[in-house]
C-alpha positions as CSV (number, residue, x, y, z in Angstrom):
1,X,29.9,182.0,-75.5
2,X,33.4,180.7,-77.2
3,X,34.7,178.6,-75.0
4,X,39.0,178.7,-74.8
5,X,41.5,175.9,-76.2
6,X,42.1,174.7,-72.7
7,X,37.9,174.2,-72.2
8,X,37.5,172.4,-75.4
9,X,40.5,170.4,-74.7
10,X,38.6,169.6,-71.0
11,X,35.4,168.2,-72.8
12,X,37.4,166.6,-75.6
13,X,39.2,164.3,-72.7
14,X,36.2,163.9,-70.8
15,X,34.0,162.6,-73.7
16,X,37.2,160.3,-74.7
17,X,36.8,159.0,-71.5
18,X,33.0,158.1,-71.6
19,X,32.9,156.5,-74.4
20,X,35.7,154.0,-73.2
21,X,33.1,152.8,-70.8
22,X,31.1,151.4,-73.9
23,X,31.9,147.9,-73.8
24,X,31.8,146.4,-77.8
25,X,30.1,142.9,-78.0
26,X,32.9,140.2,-79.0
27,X,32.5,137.0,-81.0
28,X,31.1,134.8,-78.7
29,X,28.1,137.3,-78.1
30,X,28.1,137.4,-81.3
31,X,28.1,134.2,-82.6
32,X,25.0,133.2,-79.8
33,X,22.7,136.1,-81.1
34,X,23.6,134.8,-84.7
35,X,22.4,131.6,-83.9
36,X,19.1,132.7,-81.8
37,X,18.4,134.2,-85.1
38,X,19.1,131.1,-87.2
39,X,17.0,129.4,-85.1
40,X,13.9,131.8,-85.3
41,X,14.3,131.9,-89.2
42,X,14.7,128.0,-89.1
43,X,11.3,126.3,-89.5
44,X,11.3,127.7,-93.2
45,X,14.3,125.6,-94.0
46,X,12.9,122.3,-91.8
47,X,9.9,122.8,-93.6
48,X,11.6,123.5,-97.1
49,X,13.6,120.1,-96.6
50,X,10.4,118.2,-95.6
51,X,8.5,119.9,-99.0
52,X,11.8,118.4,-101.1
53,X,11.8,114.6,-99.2
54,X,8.1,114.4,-100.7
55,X,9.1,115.5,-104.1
56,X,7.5,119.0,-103.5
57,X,9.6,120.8,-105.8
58,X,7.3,124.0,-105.8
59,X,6.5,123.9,-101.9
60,X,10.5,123.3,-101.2
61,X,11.2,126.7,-103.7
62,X,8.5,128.8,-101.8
63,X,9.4,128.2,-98.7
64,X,13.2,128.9,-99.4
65,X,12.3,132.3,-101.0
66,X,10.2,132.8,-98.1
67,X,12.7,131.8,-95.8
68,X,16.1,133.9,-97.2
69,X,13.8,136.9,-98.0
70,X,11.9,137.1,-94.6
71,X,15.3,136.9,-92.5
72,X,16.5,140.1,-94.7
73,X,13.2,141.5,-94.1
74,X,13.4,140.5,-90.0
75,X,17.0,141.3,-89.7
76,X,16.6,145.1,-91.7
77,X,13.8,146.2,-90.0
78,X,14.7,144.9,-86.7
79,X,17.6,146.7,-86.6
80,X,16.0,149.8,-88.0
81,X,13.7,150.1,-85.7
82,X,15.0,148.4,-82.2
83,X,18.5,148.5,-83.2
84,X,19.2,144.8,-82.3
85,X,17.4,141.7,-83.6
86,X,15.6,139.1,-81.2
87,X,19.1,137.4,-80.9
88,X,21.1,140.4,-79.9
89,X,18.1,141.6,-77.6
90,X,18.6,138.3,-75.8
91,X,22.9,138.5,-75.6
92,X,22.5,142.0,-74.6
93,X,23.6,143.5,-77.9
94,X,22.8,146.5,-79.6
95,X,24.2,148.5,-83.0
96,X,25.3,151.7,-82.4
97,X,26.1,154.5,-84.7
98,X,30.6,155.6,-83.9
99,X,29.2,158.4,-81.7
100,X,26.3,156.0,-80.0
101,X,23.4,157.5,-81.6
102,X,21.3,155.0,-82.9
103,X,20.9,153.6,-86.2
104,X,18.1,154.2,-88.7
105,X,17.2,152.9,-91.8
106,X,19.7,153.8,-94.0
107,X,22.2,152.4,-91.5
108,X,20.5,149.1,-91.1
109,X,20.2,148.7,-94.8
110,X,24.0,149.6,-95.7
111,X,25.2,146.7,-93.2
112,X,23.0,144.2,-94.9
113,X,23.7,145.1,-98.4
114,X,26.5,142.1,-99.1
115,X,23.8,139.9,-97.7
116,X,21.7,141.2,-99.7
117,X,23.7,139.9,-102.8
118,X,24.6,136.6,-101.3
119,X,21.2,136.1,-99.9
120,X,19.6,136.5,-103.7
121,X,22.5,135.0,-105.2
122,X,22.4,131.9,-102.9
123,X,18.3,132.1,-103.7
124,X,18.4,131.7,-107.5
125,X,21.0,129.2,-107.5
126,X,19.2,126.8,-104.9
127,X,16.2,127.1,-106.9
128,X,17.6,126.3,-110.6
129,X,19.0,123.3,-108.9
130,X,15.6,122.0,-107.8
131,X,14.0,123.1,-111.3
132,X,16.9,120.4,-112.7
133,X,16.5,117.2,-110.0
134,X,14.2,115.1,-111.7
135,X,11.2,114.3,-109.6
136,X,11.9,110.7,-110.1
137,X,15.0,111.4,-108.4
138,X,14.4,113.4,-105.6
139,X,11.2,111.4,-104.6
140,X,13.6,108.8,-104.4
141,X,16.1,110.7,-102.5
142,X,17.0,109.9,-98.5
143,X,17.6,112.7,-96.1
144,X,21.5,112.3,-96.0
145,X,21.0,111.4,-100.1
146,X,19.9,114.8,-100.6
147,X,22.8,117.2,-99.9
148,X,24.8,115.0,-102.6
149,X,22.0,115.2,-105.0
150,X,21.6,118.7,-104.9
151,X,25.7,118.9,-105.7
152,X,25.3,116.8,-108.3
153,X,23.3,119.3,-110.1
154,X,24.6,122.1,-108.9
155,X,26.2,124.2,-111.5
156,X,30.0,125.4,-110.7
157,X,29.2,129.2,-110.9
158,X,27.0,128.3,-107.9
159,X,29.9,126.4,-106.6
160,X,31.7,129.7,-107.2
161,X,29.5,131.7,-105.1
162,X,29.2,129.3,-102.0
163,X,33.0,129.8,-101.6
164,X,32.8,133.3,-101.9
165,X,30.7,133.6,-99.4
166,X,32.6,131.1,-97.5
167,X,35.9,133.6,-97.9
168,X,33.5,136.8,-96.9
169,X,32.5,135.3,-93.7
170,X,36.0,134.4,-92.4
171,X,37.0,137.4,-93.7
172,X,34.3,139.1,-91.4
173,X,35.5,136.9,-88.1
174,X,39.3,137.9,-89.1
175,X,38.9,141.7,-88.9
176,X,36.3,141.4,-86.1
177,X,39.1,139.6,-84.0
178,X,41.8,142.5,-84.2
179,X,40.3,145.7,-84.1
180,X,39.8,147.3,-80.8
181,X,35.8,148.1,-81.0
182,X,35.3,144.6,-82.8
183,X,33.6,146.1,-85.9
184,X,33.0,143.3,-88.7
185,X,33.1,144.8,-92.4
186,X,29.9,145.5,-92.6
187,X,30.4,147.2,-89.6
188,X,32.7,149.7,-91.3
189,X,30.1,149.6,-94.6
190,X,28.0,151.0,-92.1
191,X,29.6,153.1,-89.6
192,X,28.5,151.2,-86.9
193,X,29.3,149.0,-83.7
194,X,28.0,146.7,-81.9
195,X,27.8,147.4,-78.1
196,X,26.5,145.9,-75.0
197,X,23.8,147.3,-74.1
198,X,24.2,147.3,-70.2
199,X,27.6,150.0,-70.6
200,X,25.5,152.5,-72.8
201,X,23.2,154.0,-70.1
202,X,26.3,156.1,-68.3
203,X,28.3,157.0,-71.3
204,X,25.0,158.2,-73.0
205,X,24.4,160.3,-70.3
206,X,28.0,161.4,-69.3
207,X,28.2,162.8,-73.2
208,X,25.1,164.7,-73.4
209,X,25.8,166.6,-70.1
């Protein structure tokens, strides 16, 4: 059956209205699942730091690539499959498709890809520094020594990057802060939001019926 203008017009208004009830996670939410997450993925970097304070140049390079490739892996797959990571599962958050379907794959995978680069990026450069600290040098190295030692050697194209990536993620804060559903750029990458979870049960079902 064709419905009239005046019937789509009804159900255009009333889905309007359901989905304002979705309430979209802010930066503080945010900001506390990103650091539940940094703190899961952190014993690869305590014990990376540990490897380089005795000298372990290899030990310290394995653990980092472990580290920045296994918190793409985690963060990818966790929002593939469960639409949050352990972080936003314990703020309440979940990423939504725009129309609050929920994500797959692809999706996940398009609002990691700048990590992606950055993540790589940020790998090879931390390990061509350790390849160039001399062991004599880094066996010799303190714990608040080391930060300045790794600058030292640190070559300014890597420099280059860090600031980059510096500029993305303020850049990410900035448009998250004034846009109404609080979508980050990778958000729009994507074509997703972030939502809390607790105000999708209602709107869900008030669009399907």
């Amino acid at each position: 059956m064709i419905k009239d203008d005046s019937t789509v017009t009804h159900d255009n208004m009333y889905i309007d209205n359901a989905f304002q009830r979705v309430t979209y996670g802010g930066f503080w939410r945010r900001l506390g699942a990103n650091l539940i997450d940094a703190i899961i993925i952190s014993p690869f970097g305590l014990i990376a730091l540990l490897f380089m304070l005795n000298a372990n140049i290899w030990g310290a390079i394995i653990m980092q690539f472990i580290g920045g490739i296994g918190f793409l892996i985690y963060t990818t797959s966790f929002h593939a499959l469960y639409g949050a990571t352990l972080g936003k599962m314990a703020t309440g958050l979940q990423i939504r498709r725009l129309n609050i379907s929920a994500i797959g794959w692809l999706d996940a995978i398009k609002r990691n890809a700048v990590d992606y680069v950055f993540t790589i990026i940020n790998l090879i450069g931390s390990i061509s520094v350790l390849l160039l600290i001399p062991i004599e040098e880094l066996s010799q190295a303190s714990f608040l020594a080391l930060g300045q030692l790794k600058e030292t050697y640190q070559s300014p194209v890597y420099s280059y990057i860090q600031s980059l990536f510096t500029i993305w993620l303020w850049s990410e804060v900035i448009v998250l802060l004034f846009n109404k559903k609080r979508r980050a750029i990778h958000d729009y990458i994507a074509g997703t939001v972030i939502v809390v979870k607790g105000s999708l049960k209602e709107t869900i079902r008030d669009v399907a019926a």
